[in-house]
DRENTORKOL-3810 file (N, C-alpha, C; in nm, 4 decimals):
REM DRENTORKOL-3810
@n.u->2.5841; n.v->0.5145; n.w->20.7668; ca.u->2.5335; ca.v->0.4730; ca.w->20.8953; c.u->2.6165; c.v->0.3562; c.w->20.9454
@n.u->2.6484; n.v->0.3698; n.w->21.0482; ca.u->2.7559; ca.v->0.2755; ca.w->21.1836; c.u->2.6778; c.v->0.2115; c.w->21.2128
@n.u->2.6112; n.v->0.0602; n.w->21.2311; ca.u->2.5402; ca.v->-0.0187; ca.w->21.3091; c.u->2.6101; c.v->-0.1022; c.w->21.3813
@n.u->2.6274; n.v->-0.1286; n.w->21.5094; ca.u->2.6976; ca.v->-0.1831; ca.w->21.5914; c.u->2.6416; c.v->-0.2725; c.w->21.7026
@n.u->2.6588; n.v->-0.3880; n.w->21.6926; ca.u->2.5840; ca.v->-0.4595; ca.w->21.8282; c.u->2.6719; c.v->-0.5100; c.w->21.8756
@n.u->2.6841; n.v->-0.5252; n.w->22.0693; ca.u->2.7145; ca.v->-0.5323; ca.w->22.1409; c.u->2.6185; c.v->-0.6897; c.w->22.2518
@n.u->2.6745; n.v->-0.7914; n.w->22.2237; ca.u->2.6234; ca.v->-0.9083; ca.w->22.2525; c.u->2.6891; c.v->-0.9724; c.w->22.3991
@n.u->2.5641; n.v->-1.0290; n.w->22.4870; ca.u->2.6823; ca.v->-1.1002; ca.w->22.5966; c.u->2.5968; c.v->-1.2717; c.w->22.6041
@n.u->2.6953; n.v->-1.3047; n.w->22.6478; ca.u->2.6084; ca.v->-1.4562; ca.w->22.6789; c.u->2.5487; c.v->-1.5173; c.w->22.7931
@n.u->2.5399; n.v->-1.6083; n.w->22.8492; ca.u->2.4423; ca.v->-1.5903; ca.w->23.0178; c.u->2.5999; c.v->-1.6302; c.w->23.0620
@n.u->2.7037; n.v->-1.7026; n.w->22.9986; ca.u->2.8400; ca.v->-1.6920; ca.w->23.0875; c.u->2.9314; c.v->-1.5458; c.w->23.1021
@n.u->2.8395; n.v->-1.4597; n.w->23.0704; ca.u->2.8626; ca.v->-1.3225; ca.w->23.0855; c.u->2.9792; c.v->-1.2795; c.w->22.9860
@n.u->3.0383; n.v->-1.3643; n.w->22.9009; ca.u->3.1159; ca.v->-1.3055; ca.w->22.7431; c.u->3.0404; c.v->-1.2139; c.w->22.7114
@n.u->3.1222; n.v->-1.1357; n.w->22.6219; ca.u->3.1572; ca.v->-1.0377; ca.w->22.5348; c.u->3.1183; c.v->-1.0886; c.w->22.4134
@n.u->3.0522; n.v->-1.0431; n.w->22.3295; ca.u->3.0679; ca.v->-1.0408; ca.w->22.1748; c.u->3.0158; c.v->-0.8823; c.w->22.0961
@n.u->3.0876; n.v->-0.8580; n.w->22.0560; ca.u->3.1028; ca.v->-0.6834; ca.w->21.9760; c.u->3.1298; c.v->-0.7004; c.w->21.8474
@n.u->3.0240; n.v->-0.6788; n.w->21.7793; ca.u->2.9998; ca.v->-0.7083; ca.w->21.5941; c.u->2.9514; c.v->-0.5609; c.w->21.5455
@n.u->3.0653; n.v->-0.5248; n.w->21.5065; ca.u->3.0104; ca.v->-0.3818; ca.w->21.4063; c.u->3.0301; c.v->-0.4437; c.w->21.2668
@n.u->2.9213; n.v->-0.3588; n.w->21.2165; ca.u->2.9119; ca.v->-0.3646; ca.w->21.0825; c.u->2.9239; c.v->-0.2419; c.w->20.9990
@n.u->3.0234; n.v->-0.1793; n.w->21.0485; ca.u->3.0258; ca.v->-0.0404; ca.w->20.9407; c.u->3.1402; c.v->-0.0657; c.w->20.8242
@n.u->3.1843; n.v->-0.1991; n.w->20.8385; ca.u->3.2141; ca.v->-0.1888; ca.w->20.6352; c.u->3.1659; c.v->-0.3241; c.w->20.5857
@n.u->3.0416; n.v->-0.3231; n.w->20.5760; ca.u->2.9411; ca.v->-0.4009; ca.w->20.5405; c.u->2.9574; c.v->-0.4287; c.w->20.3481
@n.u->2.9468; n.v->-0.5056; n.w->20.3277; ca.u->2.9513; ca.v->-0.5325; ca.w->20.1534; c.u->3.0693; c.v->-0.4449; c.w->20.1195
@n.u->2.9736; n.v->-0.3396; n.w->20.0498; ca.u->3.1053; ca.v->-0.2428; ca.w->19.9043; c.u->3.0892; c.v->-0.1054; c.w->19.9593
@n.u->3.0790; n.v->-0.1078; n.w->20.1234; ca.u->3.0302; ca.v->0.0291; ca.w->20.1726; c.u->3.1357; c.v->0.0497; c.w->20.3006
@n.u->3.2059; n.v->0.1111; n.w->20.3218; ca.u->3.2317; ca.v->0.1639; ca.w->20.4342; c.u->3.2779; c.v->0.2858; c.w->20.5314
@n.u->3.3153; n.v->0.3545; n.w->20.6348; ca.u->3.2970; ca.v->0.4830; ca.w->20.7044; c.u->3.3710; c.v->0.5353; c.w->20.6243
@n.u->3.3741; n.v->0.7083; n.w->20.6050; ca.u->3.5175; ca.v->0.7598; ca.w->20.5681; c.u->3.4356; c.v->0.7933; c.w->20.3847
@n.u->3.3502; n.v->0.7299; n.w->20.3388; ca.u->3.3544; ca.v->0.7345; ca.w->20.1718; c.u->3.4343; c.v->0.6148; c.w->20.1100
@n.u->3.4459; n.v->0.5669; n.w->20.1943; ca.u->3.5116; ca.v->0.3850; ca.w->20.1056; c.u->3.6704; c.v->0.4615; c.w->20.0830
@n.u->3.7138; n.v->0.4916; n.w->20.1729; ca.u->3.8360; ca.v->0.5406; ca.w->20.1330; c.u->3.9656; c.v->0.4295; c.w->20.1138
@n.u->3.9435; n.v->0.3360; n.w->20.1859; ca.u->3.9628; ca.v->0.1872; ca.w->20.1607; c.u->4.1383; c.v->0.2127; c.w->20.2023
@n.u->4.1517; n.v->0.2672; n.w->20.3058; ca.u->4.2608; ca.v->0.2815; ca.w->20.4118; c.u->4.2943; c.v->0.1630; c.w->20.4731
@n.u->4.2000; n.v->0.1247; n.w->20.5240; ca.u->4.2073; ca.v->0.0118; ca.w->20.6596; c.u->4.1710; c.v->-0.1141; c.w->20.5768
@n.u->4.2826; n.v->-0.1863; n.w->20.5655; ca.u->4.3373; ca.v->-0.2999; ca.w->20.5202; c.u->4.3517; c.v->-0.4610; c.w->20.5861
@n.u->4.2955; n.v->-0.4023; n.w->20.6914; ca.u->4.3216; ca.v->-0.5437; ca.w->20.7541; c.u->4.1681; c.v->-0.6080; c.w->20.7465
@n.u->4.1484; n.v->-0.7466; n.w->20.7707; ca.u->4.0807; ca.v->-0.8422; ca.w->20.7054; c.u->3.9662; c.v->-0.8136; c.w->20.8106
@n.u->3.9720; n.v->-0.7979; n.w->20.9818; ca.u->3.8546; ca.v->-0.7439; ca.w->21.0114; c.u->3.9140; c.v->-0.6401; c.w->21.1296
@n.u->3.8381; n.v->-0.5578; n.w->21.1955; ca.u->3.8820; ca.v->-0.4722; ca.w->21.3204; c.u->3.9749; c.v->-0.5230; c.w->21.4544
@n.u->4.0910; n.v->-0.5359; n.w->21.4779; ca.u->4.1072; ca.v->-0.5957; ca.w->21.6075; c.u->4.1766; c.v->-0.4293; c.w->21.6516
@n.u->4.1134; n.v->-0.3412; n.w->21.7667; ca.u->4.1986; ca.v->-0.2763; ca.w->21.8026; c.u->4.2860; c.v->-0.2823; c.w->21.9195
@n.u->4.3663; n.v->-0.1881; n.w->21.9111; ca.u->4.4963; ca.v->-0.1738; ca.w->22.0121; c.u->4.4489; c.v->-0.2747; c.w->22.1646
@n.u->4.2808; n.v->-0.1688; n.w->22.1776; ca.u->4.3038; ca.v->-0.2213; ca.w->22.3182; c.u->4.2253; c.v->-0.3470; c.w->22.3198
@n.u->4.1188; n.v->-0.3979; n.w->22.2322; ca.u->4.1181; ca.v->-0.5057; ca.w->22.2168; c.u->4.2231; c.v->-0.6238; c.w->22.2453
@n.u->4.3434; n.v->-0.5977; n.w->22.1424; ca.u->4.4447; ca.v->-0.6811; ca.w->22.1826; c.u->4.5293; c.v->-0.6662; c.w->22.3536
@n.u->4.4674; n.v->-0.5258; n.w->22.3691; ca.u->4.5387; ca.v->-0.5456; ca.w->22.5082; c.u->4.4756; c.v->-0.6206; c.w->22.6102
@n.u->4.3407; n.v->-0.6298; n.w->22.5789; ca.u->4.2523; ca.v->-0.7158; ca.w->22.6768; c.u->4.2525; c.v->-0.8912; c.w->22.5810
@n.u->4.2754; n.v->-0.9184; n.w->22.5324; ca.u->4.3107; ca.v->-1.0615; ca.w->22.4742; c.u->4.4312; c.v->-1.1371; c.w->22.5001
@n.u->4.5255; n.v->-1.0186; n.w->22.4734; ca.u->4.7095; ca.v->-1.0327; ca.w->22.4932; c.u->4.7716; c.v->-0.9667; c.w->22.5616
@n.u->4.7875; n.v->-0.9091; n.w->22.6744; ca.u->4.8054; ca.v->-0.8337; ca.w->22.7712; c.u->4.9652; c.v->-0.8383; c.w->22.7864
@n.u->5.0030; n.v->-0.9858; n.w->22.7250; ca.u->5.1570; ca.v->-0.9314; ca.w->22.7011; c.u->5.2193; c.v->-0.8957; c.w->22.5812
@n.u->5.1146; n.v->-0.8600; n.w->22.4980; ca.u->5.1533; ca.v->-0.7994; ca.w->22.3542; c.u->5.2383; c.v->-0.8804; c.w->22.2509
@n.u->5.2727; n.v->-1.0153; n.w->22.2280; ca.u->5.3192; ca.v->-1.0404; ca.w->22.2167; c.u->5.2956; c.v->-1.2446; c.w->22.1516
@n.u->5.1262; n.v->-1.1906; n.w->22.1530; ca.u->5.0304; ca.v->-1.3090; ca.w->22.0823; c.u->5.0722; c.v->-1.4236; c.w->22.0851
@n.u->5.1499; n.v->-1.4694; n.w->22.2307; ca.u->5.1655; ca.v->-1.5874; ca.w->22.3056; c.u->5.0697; c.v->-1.6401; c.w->22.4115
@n.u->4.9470; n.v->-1.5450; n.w->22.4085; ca.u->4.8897; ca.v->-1.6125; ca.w->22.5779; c.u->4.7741; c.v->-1.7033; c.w->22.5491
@n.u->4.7324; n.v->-1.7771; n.w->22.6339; ca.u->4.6623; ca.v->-1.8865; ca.w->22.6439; c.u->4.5283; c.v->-1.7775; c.w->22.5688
@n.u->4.4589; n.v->-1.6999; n.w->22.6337; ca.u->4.3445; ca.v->-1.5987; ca.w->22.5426; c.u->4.3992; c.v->-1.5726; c.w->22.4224
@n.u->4.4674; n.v->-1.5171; n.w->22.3857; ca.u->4.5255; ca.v->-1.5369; ca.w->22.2145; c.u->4.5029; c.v->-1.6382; c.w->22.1299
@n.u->4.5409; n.v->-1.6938; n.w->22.1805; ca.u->4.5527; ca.v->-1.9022; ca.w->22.0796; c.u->4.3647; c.v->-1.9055; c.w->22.0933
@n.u->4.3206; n.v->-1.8933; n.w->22.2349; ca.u->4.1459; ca.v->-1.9402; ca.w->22.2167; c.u->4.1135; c.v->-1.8117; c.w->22.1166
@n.u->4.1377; n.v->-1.7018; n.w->22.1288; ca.u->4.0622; ca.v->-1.6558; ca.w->22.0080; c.u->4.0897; c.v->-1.6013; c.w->21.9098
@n.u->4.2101; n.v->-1.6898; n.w->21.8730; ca.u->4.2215; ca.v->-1.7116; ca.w->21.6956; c.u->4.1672; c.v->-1.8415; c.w->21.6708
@n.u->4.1392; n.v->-1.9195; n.w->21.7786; ca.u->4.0930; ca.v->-2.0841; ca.w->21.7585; c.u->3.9739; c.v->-2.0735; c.w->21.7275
@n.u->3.8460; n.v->-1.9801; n.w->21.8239; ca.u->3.7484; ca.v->-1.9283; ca.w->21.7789; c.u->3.7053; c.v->-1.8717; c.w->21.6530
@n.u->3.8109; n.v->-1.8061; n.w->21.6258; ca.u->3.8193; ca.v->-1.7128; ca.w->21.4781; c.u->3.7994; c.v->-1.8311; c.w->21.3905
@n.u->3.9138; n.v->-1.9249; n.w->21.4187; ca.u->3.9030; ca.v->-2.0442; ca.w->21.2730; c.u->3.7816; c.v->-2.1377; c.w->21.3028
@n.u->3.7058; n.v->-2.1543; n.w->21.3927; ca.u->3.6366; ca.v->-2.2534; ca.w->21.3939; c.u->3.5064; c.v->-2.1511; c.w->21.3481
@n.u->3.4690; n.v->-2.0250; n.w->21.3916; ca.u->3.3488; ca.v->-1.9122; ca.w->21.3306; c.u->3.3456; c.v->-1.9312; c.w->21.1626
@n.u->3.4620; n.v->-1.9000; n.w->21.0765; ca.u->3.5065; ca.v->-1.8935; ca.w->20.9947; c.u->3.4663; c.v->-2.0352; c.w->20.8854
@n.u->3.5274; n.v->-2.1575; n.w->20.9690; ca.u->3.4763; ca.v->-2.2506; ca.w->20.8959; c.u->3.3461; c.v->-2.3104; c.w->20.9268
@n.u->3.2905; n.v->-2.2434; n.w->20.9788; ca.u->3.1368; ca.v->-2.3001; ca.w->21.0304; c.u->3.0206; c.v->-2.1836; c.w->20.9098
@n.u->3.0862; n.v->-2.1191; n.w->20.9034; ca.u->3.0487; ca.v->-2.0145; ca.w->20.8189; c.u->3.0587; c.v->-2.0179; c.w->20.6954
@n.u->3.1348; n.v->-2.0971; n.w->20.6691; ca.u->3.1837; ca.v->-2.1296; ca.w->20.5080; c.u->3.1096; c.v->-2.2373; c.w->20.4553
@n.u->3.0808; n.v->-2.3195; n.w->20.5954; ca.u->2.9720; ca.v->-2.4660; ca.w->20.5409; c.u->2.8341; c.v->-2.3887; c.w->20.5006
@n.u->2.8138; n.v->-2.2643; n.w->20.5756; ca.u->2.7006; ca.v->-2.2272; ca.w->20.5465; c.u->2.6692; c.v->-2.0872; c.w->20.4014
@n.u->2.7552; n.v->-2.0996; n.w->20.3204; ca.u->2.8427; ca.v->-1.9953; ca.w->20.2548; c.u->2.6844; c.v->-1.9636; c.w->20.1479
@n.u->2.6294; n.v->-2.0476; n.w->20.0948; ca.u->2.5381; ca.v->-2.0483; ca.w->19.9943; c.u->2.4166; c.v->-2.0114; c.w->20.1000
@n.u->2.3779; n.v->-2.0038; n.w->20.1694; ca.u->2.2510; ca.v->-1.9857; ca.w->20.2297; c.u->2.2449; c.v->-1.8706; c.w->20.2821
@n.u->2.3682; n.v->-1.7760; n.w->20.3029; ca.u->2.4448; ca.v->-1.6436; ca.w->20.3485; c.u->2.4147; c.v->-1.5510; c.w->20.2545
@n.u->2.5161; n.v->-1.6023; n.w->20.0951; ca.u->2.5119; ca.v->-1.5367; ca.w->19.9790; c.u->2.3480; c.v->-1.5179; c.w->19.9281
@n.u->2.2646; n.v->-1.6508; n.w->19.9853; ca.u->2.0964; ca.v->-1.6014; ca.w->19.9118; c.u->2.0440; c.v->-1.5266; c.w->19.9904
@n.u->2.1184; n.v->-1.4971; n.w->20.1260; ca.u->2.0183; ca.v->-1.4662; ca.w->20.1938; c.u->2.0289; c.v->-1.2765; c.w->20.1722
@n.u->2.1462; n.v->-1.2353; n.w->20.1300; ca.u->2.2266; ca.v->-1.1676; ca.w->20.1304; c.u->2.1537; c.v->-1.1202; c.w->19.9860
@n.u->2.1648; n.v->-1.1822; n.w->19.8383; ca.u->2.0899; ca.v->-1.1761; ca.w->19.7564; c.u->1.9028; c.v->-1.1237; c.w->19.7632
@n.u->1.8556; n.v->-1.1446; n.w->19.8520; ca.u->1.7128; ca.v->-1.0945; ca.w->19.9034; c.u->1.6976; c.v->-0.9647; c.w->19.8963
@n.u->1.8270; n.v->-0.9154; n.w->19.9607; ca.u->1.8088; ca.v->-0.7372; ca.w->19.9749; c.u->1.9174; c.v->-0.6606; c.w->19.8392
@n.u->1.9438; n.v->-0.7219; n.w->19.7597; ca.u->2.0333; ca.v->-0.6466; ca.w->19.6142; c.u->1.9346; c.v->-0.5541; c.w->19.5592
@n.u->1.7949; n.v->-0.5414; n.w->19.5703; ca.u->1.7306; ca.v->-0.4150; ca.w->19.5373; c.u->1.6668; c.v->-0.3442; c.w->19.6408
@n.u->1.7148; n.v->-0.3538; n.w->19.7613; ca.u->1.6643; ca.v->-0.3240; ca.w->19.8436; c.u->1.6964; c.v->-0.1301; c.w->19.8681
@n.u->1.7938; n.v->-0.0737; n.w->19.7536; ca.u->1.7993; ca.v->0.0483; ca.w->19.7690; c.u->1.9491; c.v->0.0976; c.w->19.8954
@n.u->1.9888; n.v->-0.0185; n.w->19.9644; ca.u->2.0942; ca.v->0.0143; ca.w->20.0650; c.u->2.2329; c.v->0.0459; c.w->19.9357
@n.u->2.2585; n.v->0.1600; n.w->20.0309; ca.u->2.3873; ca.v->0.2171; ca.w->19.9708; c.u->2.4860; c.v->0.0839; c.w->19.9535
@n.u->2.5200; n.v->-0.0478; n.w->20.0607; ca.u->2.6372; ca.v->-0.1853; ca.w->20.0976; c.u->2.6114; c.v->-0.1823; c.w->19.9153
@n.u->2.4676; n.v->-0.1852; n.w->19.8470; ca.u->2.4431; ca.v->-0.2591; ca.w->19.7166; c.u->2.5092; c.v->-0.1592; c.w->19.6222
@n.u->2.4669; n.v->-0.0635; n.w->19.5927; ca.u->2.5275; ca.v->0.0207; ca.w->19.4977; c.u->2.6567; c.v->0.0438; c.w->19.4827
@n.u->2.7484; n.v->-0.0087; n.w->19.4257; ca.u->2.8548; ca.v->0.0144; ca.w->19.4099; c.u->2.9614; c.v->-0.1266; c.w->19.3846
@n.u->3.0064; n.v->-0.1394; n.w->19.3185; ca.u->3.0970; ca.v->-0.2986; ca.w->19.2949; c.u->3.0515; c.v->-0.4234; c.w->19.2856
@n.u->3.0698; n.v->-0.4866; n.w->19.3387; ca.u->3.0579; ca.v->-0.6396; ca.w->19.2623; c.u->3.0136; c.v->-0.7276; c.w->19.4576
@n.u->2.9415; n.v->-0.6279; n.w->19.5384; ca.u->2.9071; ca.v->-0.6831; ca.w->19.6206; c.u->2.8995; c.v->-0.8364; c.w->19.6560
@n.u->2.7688; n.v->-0.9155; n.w->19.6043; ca.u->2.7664; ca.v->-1.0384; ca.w->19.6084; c.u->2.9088; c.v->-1.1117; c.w->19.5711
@n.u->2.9704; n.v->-1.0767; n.w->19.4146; ca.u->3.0961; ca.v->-1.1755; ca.w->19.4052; c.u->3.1821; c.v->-1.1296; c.w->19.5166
@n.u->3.2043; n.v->-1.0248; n.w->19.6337; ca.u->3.3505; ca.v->-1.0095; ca.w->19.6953; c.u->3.3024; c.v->-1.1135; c.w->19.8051
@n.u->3.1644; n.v->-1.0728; n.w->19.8363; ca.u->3.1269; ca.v->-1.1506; ca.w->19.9816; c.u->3.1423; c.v->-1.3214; c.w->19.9292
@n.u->3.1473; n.v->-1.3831; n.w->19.8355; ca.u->3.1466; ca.v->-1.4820; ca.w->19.8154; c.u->3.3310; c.v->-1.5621; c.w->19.7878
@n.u->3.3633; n.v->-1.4101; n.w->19.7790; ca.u->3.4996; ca.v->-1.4297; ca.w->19.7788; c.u->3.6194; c.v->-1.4524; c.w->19.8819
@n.u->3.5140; n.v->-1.3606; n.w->20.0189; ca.u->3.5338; ca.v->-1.3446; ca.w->20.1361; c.u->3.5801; c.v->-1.4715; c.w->20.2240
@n.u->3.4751; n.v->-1.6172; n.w->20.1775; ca.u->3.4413; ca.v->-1.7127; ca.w->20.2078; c.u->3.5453; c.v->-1.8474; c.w->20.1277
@n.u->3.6057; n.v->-1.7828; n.w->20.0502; ca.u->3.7298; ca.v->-1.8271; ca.w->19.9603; c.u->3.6872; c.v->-1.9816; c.w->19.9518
@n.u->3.5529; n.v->-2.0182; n.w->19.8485; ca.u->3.5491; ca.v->-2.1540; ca.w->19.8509; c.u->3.6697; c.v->-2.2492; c.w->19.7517
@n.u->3.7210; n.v->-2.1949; n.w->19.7189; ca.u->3.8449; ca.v->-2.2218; ca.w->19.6275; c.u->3.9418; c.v->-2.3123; c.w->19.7073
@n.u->3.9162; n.v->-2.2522; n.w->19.8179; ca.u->4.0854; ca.v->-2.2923; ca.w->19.9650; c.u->3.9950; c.v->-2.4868; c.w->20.0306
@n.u->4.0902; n.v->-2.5224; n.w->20.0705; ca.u->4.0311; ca.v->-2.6814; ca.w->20.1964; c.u->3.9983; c.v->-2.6467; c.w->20.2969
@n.u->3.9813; n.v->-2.7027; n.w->20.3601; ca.u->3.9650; ca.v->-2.7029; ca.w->20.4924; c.u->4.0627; c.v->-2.6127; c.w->20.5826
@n.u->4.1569; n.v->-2.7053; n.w->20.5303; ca.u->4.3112; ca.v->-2.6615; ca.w->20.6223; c.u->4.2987; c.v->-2.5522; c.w->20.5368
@n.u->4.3164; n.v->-2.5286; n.w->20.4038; ca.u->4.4092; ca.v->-2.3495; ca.w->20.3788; c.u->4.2720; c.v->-2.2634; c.w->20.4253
@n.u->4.1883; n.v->-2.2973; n.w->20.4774; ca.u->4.1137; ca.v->-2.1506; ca.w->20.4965; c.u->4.1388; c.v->-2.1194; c.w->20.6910
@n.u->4.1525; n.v->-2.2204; n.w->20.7153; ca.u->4.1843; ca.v->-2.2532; ca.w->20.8564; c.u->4.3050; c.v->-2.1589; c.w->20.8826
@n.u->4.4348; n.v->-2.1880; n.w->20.7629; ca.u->4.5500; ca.v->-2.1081; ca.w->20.7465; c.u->4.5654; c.v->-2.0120; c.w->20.7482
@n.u->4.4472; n.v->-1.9120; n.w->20.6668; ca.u->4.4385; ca.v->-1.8134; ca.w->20.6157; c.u->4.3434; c.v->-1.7451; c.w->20.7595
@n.u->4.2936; n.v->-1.7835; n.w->20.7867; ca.u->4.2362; ca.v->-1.6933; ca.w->20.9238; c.u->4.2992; c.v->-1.6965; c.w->21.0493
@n.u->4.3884; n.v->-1.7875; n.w->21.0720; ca.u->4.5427; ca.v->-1.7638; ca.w->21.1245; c.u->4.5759; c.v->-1.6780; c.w->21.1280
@n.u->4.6284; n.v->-1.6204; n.w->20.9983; ca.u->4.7056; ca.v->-1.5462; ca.w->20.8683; c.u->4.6620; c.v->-1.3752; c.w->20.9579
@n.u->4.4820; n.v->-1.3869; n.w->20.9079; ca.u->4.4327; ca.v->-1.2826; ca.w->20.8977; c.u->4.4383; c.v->-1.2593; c.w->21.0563
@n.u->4.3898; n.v->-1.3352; n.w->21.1574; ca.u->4.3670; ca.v->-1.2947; ca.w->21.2787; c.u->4.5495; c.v->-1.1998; c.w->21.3252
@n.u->4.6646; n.v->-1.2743; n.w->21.2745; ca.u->4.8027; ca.v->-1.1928; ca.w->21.3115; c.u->4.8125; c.v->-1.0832; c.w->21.2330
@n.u->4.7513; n.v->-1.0552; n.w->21.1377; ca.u->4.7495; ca.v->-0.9757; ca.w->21.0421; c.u->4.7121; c.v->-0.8256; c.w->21.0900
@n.u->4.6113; n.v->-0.8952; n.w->21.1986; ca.u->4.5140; ca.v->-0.7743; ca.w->21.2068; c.u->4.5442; c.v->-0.7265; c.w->21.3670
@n.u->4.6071; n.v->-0.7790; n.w->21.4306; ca.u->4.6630; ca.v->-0.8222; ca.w->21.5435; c.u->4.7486; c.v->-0.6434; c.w->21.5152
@n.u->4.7214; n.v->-0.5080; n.w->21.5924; ca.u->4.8160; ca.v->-0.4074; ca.w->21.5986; c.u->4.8624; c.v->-0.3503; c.w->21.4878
@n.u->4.7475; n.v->-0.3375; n.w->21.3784; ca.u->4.7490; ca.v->-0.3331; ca.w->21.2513; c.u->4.7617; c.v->-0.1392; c.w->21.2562
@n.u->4.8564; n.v->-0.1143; n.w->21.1539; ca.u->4.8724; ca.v->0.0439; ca.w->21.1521; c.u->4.7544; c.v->0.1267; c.w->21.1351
@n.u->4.7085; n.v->0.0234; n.w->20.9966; ca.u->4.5832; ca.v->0.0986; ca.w->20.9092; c.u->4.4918; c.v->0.1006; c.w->21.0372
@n.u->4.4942; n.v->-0.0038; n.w->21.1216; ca.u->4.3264; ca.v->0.0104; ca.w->21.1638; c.u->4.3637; c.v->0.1540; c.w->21.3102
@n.u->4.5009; n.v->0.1604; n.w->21.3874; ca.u->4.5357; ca.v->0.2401; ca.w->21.4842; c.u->4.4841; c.v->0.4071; c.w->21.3908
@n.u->4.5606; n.v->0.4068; n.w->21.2630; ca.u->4.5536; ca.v->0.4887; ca.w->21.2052; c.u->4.4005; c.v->0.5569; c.w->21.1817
@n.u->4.3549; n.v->0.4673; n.w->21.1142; ca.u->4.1967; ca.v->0.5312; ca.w->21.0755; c.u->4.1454; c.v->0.5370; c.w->21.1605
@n.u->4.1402; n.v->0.4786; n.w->21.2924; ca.u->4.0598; ca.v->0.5420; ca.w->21.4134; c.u->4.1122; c.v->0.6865; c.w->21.4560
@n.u->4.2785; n.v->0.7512; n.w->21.4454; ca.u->4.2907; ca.v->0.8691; ca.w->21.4906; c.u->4.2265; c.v->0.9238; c.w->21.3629
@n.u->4.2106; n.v->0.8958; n.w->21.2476; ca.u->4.1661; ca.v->0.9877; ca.w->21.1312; c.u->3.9940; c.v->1.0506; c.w->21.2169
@n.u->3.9437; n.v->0.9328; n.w->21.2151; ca.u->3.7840; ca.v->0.9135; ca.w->21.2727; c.u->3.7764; c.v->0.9984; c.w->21.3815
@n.u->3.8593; n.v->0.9877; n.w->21.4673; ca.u->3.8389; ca.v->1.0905; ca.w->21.5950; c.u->3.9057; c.v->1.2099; c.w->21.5655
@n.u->3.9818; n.v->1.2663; n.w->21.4498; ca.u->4.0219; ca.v->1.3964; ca.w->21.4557; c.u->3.9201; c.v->1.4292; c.w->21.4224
@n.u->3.8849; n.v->1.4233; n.w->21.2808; ca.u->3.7706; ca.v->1.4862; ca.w->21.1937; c.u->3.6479; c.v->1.4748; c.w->21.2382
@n.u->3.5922; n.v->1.3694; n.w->21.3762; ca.u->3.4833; ca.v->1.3392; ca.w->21.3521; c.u->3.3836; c.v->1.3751; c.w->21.5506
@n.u->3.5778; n.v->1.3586; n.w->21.6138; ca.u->3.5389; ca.v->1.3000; ca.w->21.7335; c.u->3.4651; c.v->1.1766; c.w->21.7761
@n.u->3.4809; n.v->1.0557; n.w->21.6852; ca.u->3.4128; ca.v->0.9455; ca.w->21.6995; c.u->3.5183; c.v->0.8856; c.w->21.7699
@n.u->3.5205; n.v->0.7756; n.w->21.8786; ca.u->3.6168; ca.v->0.7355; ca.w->21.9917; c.u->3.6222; c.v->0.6153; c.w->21.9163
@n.u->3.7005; n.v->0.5133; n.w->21.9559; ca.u->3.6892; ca.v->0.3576; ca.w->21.8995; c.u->3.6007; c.v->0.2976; c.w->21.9469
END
């Protein structure tokens, strides 16, 4: 199951949070294709970066966003992981399978400072920035499935 929410704010933003590779679970049978750290697609980036080329003033704000979500999230890393811990018998497929709790805690890389996690979602936001795997597994998704992005 795909759960997907679609959020706006009263300044009329955008916010689009899917959760279909949730914990140790995701579309496809965990085929574990799509490699990049979270979803940015094609046209996503075309509406962020319109000159393709992850120089524009919207680019920089939302990888700046990215790192400031990221480390606001990490202060809150233990209250996530318990909360997250509540549902480990809850019977959801995310639980059955791997080392759930340790990846999500891994996710949050309390190991890194300030600055290297700051670095690292940098890292990940260019990473993911026109990423093959993710262009790719969406044509997989819409051959086999007719599911659109």
């Amino acid at each position: 199951m795909n759960v997907s929410f679609t959020l706006f704010c009263s300044a009329g933003r955008l916010v689009h949070i899917d959760f279909g590779f949730i914990l140790e679970i995701s579309p496809g049978g965990n085929m574990r294709f799509e490699s990049a750290h979270f979803k940015l697609s094609h046209e996503m980036t075309q509406l962020i970066d319109p000159s393709g080329a992850m120089k524009s003033e919207t680019w920089h704000l939302f990888v700046s966003l990215c790192v400031k979500g990221y480390l606001a999230a990490r202060r809150y890393m233990d209250g996530i992981i318990n909360t997250v811990l509540m549902m480990l018998d809850s019977g959801l497929p995310c639980f059955s399978r791997g080392d759930p709790i340790g990846n999500l805690r891994k996710r949050f890389h309390p190991e890194m400072s300030e600055r290297e996690a700051a670095n690292y979602m940098i890292r990940a936001c260019s990473d993911a920035y026109n990423k093959w795997t993710t262009a790719g597994y969406d044509l997989i998704q819409y051959m086999q499935q007719g599911i659109e992005k």
